[in-house]
C-alpha positions, -999 to 999 in steps of 0.1 A, spaced: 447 -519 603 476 -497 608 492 -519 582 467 -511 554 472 -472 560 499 -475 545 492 -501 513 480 -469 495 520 -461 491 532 -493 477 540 -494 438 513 -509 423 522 -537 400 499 -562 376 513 -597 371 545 -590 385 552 -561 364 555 -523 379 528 -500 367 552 -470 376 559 -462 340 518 -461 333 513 -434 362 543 -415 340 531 -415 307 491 -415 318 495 -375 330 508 -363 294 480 -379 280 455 -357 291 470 -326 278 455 -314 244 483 -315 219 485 -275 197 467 -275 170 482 -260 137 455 -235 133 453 -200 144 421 -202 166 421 -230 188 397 -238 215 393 -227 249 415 -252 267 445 -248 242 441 -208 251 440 -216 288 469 -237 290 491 -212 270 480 -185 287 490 -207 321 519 -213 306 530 -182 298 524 -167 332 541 -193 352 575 -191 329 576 -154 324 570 -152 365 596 -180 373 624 -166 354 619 -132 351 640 -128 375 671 -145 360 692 -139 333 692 -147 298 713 -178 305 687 -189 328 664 -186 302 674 -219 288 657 -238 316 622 -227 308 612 -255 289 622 -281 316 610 -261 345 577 -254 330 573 -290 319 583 -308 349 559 -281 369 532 -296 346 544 -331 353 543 -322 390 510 -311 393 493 -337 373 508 -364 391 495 -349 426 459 -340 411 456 -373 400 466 -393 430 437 -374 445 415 -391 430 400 -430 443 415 -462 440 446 -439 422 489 -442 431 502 -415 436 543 -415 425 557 -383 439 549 -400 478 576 -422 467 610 -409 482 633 -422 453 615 -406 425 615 -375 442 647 -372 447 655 -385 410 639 -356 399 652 -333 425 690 -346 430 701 -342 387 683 -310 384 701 -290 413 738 -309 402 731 -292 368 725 -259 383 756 -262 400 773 -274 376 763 -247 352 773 -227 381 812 -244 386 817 -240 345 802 -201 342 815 -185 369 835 -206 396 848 -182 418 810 -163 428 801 -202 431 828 -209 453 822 -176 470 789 -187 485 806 -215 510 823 -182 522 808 -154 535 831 -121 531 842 -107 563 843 -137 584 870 -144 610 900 -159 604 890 -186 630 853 -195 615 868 -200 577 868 -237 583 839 -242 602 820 -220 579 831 -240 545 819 -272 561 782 -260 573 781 -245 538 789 -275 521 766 -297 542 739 -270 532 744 -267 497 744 -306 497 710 -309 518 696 -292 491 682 -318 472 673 -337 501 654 -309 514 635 -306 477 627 -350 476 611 -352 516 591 -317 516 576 -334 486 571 -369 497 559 -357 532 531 -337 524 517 -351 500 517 -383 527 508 -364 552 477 -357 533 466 -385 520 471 -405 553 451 -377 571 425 -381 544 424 -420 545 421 -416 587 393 -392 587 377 -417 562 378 -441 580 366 -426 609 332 -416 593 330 -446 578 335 -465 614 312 -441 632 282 -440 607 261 -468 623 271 -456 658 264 -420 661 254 -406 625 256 -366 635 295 -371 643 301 -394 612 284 -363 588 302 -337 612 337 -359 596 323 -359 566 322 -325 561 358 -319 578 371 -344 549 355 -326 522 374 -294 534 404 -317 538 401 -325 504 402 -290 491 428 -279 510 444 -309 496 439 -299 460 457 -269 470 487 -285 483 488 -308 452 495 -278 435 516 -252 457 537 -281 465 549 -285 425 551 -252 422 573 -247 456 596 -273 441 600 -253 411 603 -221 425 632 -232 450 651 -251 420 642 -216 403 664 -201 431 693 -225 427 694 -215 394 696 -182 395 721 -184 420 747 -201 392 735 -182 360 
């Protein structure tokens, strides 16, 4: 049983061929494509408008060289959200609970930044493994717990990700079963779960999306820490 809890994570795959690069391509599908005309419908206007709002919010706070990144942020932001909406959803795989796609998102994205960083202005990036004023003594010790930090970075970015979003589900799945299990046996308890997963579930939809947009926002940070 315990076992099966977690089948809802494995890569799903038809006739020994991965169906990862379906759950990719599935999400962009759904978007309505802009239409050459003036006046579009109600969607198109709500998704620019959405648009609009997230990017001029991320990067308002950046330079113009930071700028550059809007396109990426705001599409991978997009990307983010669909895939957690849609993993909400039954009998659905969910790609961002995998660990490795994750952090192949999370580990190219914060090497560019500092990158970008190392080539614009090395010696503020440098600067940040070294706080000014600190003792003579503490130099060392401070460059190496700097290092490791800006290092954990990505890390950090790929398992906040993956464990909430598996935290949920498997807390959804539990309770599920739970109601399911107790339905025959004491029916008031078994609707009492009900109703707790159906709260679960909305709170869920809520981390589906504040967790893609948490990701940007702290690759936002990087960024503007280098630019």
């Amino acid at each position: 049983m315990m076992a099966s809890f977690f089948d809802q994570f494995m890569s799903p795959s038809l006739l020994g061929i991965p169906l990862m690069a379906l759950a990719f391509v599935l999400p962009w599908l759904l978007y309505p494509s802009p239409a050459p005309r003036w006046l579009t419908n109600r969607l198109l206007a709500l998704q620019g408008w959405f648009i609009n709002r997230f990017t001029s919010q991320l990067l308002s706070p950046a330079n113009v060289g930071g700028h550059k990144w809007a396109l990426i942020l705001t599409s991978l932001m997009l990307f983010l959200i669909s895939l957690n909406m849609l993993g909400l959803l039954p009998y659905t795989f969910t790609p961002t609970t995998q660990l490795s796609l994750n952090m192949g998102l999370a580990v190219p994205l914060w090497l560019g930044t500092v990158l970008v960083g190392m080539r614009n202005q090395p010696t503020v990036a440098l600067g940040h493994l070294l706080p000014e004023g600190t003792p003579v003594p503490l130099i060392p010790v401070l460059i190496i717990i700097e290092t490791i930090s800006l290092l954990i970075r990505p890390l950090a970015l790929g398992v906040r990700l993956t464990a909430n979003l598996t935290a949920g589900h498997l807390l959804m799945q539990l309770i599920a079963t739970a109601a399911f299990v107790l339905l025959p046996l004491m029916p008031a308890v078994a609707i009492t779960t009900s109703i707790i997963l159906l709260l679960l579930t909305i709170l869920e939809v809520a981390v589906a999306m504040i967790q893609a947009y948490v990701f940007i926002l702290l690759m936002s940070l990087y960024l503007q820490e280098n630019v």
